[in-house]
N, C-alpha and C positions, 0 to 999 in steps of 0.2 A: 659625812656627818656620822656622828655614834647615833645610838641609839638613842641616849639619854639626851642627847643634842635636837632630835627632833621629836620629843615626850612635847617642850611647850610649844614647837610650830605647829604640831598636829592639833593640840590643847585649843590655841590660841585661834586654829583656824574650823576646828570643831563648833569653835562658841561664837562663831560670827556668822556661820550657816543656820545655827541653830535661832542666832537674833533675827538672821535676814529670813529664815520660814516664817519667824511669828510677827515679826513685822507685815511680810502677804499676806499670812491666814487674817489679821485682824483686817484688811482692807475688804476681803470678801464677806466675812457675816456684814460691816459697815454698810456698803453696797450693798447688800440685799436687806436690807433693815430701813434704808433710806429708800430705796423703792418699794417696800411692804408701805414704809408709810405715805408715798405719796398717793399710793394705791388706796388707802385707809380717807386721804383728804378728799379723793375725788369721791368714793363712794357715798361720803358725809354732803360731801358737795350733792352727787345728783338726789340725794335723799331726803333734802329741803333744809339743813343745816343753814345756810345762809340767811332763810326766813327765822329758822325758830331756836336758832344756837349760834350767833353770830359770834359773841365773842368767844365760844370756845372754838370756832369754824378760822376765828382767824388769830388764836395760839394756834391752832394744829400748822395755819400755813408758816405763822411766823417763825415757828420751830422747823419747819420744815427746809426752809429758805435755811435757815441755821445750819442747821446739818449736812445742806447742801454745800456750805461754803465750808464747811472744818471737811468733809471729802477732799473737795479745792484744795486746802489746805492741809492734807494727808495728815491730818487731827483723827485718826478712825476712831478713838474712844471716844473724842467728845460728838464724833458725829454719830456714833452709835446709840448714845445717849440720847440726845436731841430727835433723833429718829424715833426711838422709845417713845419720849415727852410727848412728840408730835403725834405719832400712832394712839395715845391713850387719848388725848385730846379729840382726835378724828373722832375717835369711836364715843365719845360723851357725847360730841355734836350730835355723831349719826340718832345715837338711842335718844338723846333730848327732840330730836325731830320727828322720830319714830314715833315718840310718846305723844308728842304734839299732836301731830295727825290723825291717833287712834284716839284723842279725845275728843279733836273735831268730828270725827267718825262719828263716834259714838254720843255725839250732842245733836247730830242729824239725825242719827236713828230715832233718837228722845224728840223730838222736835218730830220726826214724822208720824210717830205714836202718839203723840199729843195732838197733831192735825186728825187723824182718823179716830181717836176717841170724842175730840167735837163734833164731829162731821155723824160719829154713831149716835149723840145724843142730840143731835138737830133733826135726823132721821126719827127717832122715837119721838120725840115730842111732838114731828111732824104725823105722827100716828093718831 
């Protein structure tokens, strides 16, 4: 073969290596993007999300199951997506739980200041 004869098998096999790297590169952030968010669901999960953010607790999963299956399906943008959705969703749950509980917290604390503010004015009167 001349030279100019193998310019487009070189070309041609140039641009197929170069399709077939970013074809794998995108499999690997997907994969790691889909286990960030399933990591994001459980965390929302033991955080109380299921009590007090349910239905964003179950977008997070149902994106998450999504995602799972375009991986399955070597879909890696759209499961990179989906994993995104899901991770943003997890982390609403989580903070809407978080919020939750620090205002039950904080209605105890009120609640036990108002017991011992009675309790100091039954003592005085009891004087």
């Amino acid at each position: 073969m001349t030279t100019l004869a193998k310019f487009p098998t070189a070309m041609l096999a140039a641009a197929l290596l170069a399709l077939a790297a970013g074809c794998s590169s995108m499999k690997t952030p997907a994969t790691a993007d889909v286990a960030v968010s399933g990591a994001a669901v459980d965390t929302a999960t033991k955080a109380g999300a299921a009590e007090y953010a349910p239905v964003e607790l179950n977008s997070a999963r149902d994106k998450l199951a999504l995602a799972r299956q375009a991986m399955d399906l070597k879909d890696y943008k759209n499961a990179a997506d989906l994993a995104a959705q899901a991770q943003a969703d997890a982390q609403l749950a989580q903070s809407k739980a978080d919020d939750a509980k620090a205002q039950a917290a904080a209605a105890a604390v009120q609640d036990s200041i108002r017991v011992l503010r009675e309790e100091l004015a039954r003592s005085d009167n009891n004087k």
